[in-house]
Structure formats: C-alpha cells, structure tokens
Backbone as XML, in Angstrom:
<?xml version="1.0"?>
<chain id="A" units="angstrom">
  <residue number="1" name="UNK">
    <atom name="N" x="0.840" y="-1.172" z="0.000"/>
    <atom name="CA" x="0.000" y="0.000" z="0.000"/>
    <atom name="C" x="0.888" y="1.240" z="0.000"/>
  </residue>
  <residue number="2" name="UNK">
    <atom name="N" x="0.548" y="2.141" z="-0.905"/>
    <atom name="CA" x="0.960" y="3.185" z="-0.635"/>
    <atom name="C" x="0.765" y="4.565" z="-0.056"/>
  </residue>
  <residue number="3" name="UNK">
    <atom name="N" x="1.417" y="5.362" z="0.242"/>
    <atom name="CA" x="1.224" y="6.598" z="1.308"/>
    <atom name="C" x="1.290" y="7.465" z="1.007"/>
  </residue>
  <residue number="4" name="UNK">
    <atom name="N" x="0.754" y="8.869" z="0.327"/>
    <atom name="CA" x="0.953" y="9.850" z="-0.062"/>
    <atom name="C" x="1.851" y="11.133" z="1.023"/>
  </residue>
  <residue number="5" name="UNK">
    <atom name="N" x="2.916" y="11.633" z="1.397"/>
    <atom name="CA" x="3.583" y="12.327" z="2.041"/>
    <atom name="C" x="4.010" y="13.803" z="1.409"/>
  </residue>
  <residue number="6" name="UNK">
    <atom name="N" x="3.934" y="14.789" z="2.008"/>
    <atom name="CA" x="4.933" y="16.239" z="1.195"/>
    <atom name="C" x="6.636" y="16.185" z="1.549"/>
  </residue>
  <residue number="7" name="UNK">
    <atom name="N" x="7.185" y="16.220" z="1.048"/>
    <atom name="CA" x="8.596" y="16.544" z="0.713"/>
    <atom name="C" x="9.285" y="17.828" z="1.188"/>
  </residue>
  <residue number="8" name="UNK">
    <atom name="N" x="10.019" y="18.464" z="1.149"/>
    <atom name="CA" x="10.567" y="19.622" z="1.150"/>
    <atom name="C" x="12.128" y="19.461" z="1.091"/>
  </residue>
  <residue number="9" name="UNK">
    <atom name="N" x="12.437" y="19.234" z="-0.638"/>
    <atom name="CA" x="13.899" y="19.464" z="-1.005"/>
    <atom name="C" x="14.515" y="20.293" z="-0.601"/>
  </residue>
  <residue number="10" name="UNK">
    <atom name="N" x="15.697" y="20.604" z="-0.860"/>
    <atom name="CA" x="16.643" y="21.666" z="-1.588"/>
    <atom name="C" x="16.139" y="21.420" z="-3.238"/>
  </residue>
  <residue number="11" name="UNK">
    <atom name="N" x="16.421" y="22.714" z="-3.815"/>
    <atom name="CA" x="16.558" y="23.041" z="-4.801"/>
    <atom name="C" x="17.519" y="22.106" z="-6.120"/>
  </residue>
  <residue number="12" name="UNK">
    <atom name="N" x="18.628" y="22.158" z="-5.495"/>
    <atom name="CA" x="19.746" y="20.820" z="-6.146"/>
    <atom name="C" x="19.423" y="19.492" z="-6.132"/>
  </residue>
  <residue number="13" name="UNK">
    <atom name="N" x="18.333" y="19.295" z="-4.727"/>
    <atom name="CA" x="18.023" y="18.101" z="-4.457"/>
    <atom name="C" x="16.973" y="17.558" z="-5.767"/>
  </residue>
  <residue number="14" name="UNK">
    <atom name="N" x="15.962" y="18.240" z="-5.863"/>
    <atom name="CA" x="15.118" y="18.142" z="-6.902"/>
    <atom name="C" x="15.097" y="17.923" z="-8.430"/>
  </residue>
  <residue number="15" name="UNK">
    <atom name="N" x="16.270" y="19.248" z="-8.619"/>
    <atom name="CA" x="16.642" y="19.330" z="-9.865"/>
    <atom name="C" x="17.846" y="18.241" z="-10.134"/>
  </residue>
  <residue number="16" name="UNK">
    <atom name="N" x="18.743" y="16.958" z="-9.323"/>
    <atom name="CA" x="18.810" y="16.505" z="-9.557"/>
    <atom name="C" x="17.803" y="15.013" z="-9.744"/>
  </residue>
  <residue number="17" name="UNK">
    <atom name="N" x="16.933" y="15.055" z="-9.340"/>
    <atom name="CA" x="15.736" y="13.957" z="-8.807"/>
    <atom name="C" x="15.228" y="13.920" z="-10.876"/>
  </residue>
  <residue number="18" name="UNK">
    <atom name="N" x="14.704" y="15.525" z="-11.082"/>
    <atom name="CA" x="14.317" y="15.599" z="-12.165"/>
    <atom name="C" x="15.105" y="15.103" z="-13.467"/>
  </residue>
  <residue number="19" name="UNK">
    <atom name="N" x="16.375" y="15.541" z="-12.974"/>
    <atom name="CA" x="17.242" y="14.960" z="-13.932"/>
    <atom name="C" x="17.553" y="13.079" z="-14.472"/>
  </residue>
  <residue number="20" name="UNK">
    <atom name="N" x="17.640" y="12.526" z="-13.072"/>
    <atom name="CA" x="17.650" y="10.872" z="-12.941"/>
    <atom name="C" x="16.429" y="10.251" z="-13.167"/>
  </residue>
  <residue number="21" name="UNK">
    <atom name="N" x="15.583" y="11.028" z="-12.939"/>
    <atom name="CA" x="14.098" y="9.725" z="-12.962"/>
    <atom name="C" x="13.570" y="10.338" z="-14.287"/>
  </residue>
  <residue number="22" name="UNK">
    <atom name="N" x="13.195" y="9.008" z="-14.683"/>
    <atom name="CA" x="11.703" y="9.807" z="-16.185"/>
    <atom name="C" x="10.867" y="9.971" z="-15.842"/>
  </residue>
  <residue number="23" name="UNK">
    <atom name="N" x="9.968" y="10.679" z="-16.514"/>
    <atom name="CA" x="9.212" y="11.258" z="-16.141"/>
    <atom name="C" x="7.889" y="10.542" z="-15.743"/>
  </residue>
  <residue number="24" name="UNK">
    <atom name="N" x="6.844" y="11.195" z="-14.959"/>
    <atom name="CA" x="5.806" y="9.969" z="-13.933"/>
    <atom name="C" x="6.535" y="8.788" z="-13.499"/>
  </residue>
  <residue number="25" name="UNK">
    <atom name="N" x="7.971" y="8.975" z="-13.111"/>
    <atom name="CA" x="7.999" y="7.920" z="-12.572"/>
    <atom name="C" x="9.053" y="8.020" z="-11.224"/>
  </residue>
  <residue number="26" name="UNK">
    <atom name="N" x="8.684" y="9.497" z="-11.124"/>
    <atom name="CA" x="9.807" y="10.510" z="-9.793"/>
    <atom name="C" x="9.493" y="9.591" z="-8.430"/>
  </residue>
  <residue number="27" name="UNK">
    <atom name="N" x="8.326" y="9.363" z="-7.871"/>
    <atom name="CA" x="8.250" y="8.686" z="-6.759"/>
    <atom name="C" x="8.411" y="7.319" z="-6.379"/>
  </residue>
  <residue number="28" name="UNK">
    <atom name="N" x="8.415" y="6.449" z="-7.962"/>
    <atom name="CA" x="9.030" y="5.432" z="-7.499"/>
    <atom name="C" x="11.166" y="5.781" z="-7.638"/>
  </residue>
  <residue number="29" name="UNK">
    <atom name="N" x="11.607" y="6.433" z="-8.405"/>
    <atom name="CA" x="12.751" y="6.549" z="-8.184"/>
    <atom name="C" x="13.533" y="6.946" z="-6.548"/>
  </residue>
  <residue number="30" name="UNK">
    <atom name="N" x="12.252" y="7.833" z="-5.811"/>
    <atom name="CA" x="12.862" y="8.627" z="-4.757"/>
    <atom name="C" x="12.216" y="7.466" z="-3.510"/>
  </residue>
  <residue number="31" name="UNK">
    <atom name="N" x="11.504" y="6.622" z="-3.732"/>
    <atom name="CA" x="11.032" y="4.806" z="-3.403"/>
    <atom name="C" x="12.466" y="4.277" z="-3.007"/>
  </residue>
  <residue number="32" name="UNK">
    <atom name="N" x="12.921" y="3.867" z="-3.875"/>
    <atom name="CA" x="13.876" y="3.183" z="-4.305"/>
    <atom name="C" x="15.287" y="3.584" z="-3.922"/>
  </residue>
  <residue number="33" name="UNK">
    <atom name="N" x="15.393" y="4.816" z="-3.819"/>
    <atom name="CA" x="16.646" y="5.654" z="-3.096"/>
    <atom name="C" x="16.345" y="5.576" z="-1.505"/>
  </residue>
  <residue number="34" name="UNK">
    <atom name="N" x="15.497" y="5.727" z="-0.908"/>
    <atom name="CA" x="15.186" y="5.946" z="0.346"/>
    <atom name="C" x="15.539" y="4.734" z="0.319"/>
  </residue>
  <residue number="35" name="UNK">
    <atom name="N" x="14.768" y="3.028" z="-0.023"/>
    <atom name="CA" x="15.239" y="1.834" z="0.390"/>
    <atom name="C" x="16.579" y="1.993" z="0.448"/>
  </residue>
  <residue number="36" name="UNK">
    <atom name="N" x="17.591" y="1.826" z="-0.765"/>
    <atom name="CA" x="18.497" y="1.525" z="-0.696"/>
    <atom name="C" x="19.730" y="2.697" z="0.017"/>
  </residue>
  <residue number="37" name="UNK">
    <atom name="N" x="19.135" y="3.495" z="0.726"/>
    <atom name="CA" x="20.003" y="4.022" z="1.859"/>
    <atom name="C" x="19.889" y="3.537" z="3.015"/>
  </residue>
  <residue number="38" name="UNK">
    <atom name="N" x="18.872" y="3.254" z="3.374"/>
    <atom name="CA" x="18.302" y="2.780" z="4.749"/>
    <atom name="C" x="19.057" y="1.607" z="4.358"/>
  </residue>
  <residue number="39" name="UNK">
    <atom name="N" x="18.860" y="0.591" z="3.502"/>
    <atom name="CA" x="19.340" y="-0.847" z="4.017"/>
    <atom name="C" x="20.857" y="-0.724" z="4.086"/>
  </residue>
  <residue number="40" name="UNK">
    <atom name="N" x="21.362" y="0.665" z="2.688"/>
    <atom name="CA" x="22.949" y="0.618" z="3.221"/>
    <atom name="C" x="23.660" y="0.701" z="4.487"/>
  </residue>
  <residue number="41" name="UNK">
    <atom name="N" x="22.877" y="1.775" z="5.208"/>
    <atom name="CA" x="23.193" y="2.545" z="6.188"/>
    <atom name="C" x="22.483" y="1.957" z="7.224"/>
  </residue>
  <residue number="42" name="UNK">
    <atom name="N" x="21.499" y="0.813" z="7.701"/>
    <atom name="CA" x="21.060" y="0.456" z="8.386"/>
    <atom name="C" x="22.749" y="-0.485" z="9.451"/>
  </residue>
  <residue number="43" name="UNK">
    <atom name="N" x="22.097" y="-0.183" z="11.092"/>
    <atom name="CA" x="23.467" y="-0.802" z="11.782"/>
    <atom name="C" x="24.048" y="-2.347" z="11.318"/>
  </residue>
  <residue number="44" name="UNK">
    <atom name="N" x="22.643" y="-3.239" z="11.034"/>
    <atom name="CA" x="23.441" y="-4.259" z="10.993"/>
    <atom name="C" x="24.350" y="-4.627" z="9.594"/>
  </residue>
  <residue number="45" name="UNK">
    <atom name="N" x="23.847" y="-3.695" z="8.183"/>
    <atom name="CA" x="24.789" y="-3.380" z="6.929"/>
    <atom name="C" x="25.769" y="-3.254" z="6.960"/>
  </residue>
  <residue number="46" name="UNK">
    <atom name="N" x="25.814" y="-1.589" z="7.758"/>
    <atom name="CA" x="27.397" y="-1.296" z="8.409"/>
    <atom name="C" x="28.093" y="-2.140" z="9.307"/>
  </residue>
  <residue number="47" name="UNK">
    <atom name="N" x="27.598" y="-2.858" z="9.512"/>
    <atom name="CA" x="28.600" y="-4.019" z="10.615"/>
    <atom name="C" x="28.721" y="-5.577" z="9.839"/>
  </residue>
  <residue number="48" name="UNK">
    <atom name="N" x="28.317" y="-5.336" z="8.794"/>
    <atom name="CA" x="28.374" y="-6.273" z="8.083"/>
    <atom name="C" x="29.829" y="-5.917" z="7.281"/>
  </residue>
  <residue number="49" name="UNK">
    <atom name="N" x="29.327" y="-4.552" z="6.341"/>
    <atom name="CA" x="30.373" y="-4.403" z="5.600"/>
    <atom name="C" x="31.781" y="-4.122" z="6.483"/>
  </residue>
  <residue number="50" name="UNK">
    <atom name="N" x="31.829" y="-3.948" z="7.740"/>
    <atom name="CA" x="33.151" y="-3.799" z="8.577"/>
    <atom name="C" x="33.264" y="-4.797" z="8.451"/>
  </residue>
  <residue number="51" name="UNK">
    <atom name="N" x="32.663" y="-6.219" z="9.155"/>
    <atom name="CA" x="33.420" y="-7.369" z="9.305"/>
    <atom name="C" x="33.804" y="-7.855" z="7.805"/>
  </residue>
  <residue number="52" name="UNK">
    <atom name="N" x="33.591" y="-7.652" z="6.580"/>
    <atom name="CA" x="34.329" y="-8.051" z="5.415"/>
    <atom name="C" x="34.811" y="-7.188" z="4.816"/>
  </residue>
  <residue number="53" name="UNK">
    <atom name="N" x="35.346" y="-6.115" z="5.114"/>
    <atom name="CA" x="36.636" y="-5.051" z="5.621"/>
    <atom name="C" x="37.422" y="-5.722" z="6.006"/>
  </residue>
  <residue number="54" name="UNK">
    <atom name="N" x="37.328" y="-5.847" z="7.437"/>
    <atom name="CA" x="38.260" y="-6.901" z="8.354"/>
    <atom name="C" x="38.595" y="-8.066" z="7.640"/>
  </residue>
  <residue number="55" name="UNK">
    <atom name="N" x="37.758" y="-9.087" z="7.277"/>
    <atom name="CA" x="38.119" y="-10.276" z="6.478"/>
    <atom name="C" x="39.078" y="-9.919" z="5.474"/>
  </residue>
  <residue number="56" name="UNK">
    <atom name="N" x="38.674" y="-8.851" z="4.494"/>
    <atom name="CA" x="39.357" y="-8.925" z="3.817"/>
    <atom name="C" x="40.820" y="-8.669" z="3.698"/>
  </residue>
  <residue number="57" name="UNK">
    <atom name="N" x="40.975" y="-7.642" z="4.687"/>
    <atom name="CA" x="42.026" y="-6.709" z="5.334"/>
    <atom name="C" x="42.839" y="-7.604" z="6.157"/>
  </residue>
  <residue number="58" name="UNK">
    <atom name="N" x="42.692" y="-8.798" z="6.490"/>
    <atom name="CA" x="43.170" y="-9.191" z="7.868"/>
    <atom name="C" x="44.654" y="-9.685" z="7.213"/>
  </residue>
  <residue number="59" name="UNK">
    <atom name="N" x="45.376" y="-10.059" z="6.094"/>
    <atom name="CA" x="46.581" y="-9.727" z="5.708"/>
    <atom name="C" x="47.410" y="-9.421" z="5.954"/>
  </residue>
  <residue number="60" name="UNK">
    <atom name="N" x="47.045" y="-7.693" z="5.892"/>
    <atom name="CA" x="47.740" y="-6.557" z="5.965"/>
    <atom name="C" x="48.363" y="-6.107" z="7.722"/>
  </residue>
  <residue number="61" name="UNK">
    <atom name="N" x="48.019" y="-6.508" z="8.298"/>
    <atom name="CA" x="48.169" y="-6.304" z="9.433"/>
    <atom name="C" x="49.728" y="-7.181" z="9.887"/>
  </residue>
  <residue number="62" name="UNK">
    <atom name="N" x="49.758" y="-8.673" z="9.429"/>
    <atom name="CA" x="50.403" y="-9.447" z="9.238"/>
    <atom name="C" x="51.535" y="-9.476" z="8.606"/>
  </residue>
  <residue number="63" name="UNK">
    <atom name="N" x="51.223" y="-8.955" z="7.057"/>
    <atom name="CA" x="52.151" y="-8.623" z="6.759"/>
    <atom name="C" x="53.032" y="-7.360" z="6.896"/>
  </residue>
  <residue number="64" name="UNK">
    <atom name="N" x="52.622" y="-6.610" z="7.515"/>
    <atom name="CA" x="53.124" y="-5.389" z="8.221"/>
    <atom name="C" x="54.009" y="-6.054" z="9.098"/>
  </residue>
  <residue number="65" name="UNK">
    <atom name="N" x="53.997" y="-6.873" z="9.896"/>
    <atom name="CA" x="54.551" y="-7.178" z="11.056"/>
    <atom name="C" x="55.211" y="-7.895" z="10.684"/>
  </residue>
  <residue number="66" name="UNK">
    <atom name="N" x="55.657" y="-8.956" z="9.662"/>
    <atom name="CA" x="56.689" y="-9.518" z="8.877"/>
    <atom name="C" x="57.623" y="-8.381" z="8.339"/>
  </residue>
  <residue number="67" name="UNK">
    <atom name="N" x="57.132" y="-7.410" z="7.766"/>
    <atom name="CA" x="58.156" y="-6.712" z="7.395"/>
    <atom name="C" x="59.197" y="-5.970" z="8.054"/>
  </residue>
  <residue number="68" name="UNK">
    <atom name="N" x="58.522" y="-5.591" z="8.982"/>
    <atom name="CA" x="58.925" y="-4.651" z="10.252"/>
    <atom name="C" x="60.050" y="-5.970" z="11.175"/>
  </residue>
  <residue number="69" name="UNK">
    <atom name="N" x="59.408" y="-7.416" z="11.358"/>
    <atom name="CA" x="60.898" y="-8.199" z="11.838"/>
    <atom name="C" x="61.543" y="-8.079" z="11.717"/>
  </residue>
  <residue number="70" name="UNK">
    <atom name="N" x="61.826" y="-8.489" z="10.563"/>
    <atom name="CA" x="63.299" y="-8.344" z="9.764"/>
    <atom name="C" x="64.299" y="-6.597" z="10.462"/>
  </residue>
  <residue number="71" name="UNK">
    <atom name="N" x="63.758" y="-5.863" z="10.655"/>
    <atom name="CA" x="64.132" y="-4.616" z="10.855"/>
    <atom name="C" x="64.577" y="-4.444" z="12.334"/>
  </residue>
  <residue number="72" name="UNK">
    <atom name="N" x="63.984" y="-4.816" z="12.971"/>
    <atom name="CA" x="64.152" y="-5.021" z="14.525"/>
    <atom name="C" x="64.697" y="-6.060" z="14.736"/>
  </residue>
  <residue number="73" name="UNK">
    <atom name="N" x="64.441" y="-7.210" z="13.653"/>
    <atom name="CA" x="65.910" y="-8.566" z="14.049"/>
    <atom name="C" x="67.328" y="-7.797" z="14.399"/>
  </residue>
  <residue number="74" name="UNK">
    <atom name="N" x="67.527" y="-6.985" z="13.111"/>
    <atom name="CA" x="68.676" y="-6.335" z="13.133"/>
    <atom name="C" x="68.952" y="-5.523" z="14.151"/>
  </residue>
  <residue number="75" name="UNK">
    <atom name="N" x="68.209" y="-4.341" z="14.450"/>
    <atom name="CA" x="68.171" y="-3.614" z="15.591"/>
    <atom name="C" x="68.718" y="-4.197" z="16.730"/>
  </residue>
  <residue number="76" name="UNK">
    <atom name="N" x="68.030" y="-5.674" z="17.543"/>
    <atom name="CA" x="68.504" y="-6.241" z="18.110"/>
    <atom name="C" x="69.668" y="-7.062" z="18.384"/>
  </residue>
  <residue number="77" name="UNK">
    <atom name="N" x="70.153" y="-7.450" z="17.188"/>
    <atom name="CA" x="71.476" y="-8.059" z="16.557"/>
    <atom name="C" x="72.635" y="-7.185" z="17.009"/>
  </residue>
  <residue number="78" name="UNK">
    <atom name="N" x="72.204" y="-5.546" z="16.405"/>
    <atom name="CA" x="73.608" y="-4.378" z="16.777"/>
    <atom name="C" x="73.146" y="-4.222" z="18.338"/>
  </residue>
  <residue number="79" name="UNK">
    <atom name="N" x="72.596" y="-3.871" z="18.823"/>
    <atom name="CA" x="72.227" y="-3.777" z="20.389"/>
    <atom name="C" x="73.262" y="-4.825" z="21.162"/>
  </residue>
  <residue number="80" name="UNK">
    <atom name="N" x="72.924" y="-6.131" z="21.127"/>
    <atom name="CA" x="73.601" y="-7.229" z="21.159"/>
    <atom name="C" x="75.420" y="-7.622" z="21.398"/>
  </residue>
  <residue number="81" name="UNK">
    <atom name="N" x="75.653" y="-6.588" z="19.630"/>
    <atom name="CA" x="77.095" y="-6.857" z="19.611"/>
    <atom name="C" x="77.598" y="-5.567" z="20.119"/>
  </residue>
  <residue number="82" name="UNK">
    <atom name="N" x="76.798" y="-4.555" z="20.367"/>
    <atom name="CA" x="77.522" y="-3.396" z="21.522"/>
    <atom name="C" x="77.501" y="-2.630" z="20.155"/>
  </residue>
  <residue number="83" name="UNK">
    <atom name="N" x="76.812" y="-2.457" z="19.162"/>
    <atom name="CA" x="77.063" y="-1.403" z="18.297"/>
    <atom name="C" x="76.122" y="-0.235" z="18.619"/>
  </residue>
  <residue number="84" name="UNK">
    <atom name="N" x="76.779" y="0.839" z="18.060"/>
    <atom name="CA" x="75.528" y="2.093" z="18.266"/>
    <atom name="C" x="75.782" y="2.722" z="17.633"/>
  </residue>
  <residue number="85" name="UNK">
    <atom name="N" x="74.131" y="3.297" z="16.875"/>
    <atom name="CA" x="74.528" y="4.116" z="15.976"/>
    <atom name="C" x="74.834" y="5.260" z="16.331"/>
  </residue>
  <residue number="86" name="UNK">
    <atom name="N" x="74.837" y="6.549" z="17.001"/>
    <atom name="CA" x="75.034" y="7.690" z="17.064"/>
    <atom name="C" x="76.153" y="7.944" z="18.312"/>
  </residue>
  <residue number="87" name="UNK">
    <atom name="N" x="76.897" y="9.292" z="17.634"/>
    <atom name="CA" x="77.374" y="9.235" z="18.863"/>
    <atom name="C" x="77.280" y="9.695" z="20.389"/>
  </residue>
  <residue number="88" name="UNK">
    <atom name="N" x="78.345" y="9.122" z="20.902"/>
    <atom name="CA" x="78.099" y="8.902" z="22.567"/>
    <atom name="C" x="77.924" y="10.562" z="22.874"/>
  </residue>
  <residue number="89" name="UNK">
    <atom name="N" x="76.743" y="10.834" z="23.744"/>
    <atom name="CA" x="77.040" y="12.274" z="24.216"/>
    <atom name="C" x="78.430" y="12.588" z="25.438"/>
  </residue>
  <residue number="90" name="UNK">
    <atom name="N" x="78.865" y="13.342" z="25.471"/>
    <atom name="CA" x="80.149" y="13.825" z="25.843"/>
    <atom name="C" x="79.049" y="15.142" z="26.912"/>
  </residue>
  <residue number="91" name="UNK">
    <atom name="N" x="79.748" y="14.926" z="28.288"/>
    <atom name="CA" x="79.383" y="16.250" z="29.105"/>
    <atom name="C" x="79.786" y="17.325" z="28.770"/>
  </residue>
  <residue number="92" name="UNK">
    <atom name="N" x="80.664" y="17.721" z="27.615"/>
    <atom name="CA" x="81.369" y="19.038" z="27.024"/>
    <atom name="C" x="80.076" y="19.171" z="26.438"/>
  </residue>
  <residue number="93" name="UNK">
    <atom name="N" x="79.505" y="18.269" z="25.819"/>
    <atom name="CA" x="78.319" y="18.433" z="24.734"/>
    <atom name="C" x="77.248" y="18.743" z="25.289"/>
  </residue>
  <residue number="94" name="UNK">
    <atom name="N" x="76.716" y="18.244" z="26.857"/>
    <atom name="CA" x="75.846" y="19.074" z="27.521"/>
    <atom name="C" x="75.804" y="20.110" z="28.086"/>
  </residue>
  <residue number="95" name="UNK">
    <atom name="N" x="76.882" y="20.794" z="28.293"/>
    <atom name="CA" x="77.185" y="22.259" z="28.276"/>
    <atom name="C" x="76.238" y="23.282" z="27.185"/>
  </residue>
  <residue number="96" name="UNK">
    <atom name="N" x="75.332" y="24.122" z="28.324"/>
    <atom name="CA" x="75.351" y="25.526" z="26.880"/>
    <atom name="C" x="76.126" y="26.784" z="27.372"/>
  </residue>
  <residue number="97" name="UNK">
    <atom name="N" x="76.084" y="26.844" z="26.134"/>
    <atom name="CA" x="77.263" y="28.661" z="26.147"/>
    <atom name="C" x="76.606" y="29.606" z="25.985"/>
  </residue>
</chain>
C-alpha cells in the first residue's frame, strides 16, 4: 500500500531527482533511493560491511609485522654486539654557552 507524504527538497536536491528519474515515474525513483540508503546505512549493513573489511584486510596487518621483523631482528642483533649508531654524548656536549 501506498502513502501519499509532502517533501521539502533543496533546490539541487530536486533538480537533480528531475534529472535521474523519467518522467511519472519521480516517486518510485525517490522509493527506491530511500530503500536503498536505509538498508545501506542500516546498523546491521554497516557491521556487516566492517566485518568483510576486516576479512578482507586481515593480511595486511600481518604482513606489516613480517616486514617490520626483519628490521628489529637487526636492531637487536647491533644492540647485542655493543654497536651504536650515534654518537656517545660527551658532558662538554651538555654544556650551553
């Protein structure tokens, strides 16, 4: 069943409405937009499309942390053999003038 309701666009809003739908057939187009926002934007959609975000994403996280080993293997390696990179501060060097 349907419901007859008043509207109150914007101006842009309309004149794009007029532009997308043919003509007599504006209220099922603006039908059809309202559904398919609501079901996009409805909570359990959005928590849908996060968790296959996540699924899909779950990789990246992983392989981040593989890459980054290798980097801190080393780190730990010079730590280890007493290397350092910068040099030693000197108390002349904490002096200001």
């Amino acid at each position: 069943m349907a419901k007859r309701i008043n509207l109150i666009l914007e101006d842009e809003t309309a004149q794009a409405i007029t532009r997308a739908a043919k003509p007599g057939e504006r209220s099922r187009f603006i039908n059809r937009a309202v559904q398919y926002y609501a079901a996009a934007h409805a909570p359990d959609a959005l928590r849908a499309r996060l968790k296959q975000a996540a699924l899909r994403d779950r990789y990246l996280a992983e392989e981040a942390a593989r890459d980054w080993r290798a980097v801190d293997h080393e780190a730990w390696q010079a730590l280890n053999r007493g290397e350092r990179r910068g040099k030693r501060s000197t108390r002349a060097a904490e002096r200001s003038t």
